[in-house]
DOMARKOL-871183 format. One record per atom (N, C-alpha, C): residue in three letters; y, x, z; atom name. Coordinates in steps of 0.1 Angstrom, whole numbers, plus 5000, padded with zeros to 4 digits. Layout:
BEGIN
<guza: Ala north: Y east: X up: Z torfi: CA>
...
REM end
This chain:
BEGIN
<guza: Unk north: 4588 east: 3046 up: 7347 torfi: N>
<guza: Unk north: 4594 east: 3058 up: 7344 torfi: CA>
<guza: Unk north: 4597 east: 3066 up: 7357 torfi: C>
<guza: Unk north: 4604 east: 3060 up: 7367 torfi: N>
<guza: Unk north: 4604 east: 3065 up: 7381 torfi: CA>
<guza: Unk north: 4590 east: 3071 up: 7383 torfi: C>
<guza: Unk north: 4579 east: 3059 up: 7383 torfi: N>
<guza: Unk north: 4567 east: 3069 up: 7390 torfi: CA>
<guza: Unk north: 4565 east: 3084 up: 7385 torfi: C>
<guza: Unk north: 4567 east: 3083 up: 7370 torfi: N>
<guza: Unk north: 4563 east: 3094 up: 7362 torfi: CA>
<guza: Unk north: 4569 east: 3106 up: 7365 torfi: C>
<guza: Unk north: 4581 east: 3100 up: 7371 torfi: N>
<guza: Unk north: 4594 east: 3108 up: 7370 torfi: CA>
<guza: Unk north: 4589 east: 3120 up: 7384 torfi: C>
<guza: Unk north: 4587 east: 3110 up: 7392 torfi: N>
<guza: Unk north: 4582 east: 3114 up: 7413 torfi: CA>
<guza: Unk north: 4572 east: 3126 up: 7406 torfi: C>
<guza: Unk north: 4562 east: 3121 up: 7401 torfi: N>
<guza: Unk north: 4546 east: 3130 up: 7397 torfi: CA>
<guza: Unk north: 4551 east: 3142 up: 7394 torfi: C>
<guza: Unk north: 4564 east: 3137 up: 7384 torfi: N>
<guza: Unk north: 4565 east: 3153 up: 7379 torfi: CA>
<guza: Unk north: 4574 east: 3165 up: 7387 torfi: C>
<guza: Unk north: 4581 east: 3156 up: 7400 torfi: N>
<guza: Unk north: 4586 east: 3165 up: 7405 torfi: CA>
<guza: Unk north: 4574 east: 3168 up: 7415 torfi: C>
<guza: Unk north: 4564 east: 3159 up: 7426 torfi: N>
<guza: Unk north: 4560 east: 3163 up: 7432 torfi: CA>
<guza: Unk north: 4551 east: 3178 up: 7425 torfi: C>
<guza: Unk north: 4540 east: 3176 up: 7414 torfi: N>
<guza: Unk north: 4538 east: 3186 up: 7406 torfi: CA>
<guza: Unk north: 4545 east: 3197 up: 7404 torfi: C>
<guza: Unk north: 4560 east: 3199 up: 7407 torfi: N>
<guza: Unk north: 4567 east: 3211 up: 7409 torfi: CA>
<guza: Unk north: 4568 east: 3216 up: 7422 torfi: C>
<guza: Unk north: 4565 east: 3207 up: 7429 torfi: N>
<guza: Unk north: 4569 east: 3209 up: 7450 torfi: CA>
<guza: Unk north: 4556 east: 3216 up: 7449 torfi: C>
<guza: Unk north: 4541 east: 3215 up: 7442 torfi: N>
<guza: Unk north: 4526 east: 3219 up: 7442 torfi: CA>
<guza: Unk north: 4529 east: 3234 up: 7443 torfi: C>
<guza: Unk north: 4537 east: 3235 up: 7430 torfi: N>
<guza: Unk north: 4537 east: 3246 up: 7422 torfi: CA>
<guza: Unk north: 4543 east: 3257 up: 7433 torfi: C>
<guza: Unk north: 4558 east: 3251 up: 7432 torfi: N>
<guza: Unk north: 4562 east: 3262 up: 7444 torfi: CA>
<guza: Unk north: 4555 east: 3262 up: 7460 torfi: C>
<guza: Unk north: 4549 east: 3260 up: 7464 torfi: N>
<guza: Unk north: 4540 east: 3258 up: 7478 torfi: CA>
<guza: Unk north: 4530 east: 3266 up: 7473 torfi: C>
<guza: Unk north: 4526 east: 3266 up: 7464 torfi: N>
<guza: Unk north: 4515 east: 3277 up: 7460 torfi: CA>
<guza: Unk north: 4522 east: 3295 up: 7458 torfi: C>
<guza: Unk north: 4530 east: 3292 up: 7453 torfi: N>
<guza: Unk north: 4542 east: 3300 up: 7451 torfi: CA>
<guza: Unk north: 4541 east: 3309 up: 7463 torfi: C>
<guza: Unk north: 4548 east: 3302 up: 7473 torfi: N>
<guza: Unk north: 4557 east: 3307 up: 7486 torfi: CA>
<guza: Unk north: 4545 east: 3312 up: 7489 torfi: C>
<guza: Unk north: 4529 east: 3309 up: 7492 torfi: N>
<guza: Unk north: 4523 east: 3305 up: 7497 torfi: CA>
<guza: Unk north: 4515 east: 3317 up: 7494 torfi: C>
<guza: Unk north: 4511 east: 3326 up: 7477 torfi: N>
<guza: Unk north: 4513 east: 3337 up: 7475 torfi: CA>
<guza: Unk north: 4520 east: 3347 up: 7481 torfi: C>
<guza: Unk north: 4533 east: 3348 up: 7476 torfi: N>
<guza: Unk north: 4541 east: 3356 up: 7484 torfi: CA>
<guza: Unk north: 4539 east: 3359 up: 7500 torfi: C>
<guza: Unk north: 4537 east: 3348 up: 7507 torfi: N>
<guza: Unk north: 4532 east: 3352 up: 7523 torfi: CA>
<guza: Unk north: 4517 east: 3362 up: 7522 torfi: C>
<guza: Unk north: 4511 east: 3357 up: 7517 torfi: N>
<guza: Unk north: 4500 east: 3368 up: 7508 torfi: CA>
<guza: Unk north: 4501 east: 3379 up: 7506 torfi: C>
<guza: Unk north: 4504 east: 3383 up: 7498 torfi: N>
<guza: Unk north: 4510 east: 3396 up: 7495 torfi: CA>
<guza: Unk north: 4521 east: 3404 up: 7501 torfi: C>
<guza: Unk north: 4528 east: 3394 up: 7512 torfi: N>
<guza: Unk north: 4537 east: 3403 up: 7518 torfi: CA>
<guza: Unk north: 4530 east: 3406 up: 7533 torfi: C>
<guza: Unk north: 4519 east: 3398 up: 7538 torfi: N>
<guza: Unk north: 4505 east: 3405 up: 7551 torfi: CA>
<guza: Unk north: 4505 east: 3421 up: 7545 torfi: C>
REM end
């Protein structure tokens, strides 16, 4: 359950890094 648990936060750390990562994008 822990591992499952990490995946799913790391899978949210993805999400927002892509995120931010946009935003620097669009704000060039």
């Amino acid at each position: 359950v822990d591992m499952n648990y990490d995946s799913e936060q790391i899978d949210q750390n993805d999400e927002d890094v892509d995120l931010a990562k946009e935003r620097e994008l669009l704000a060039t």
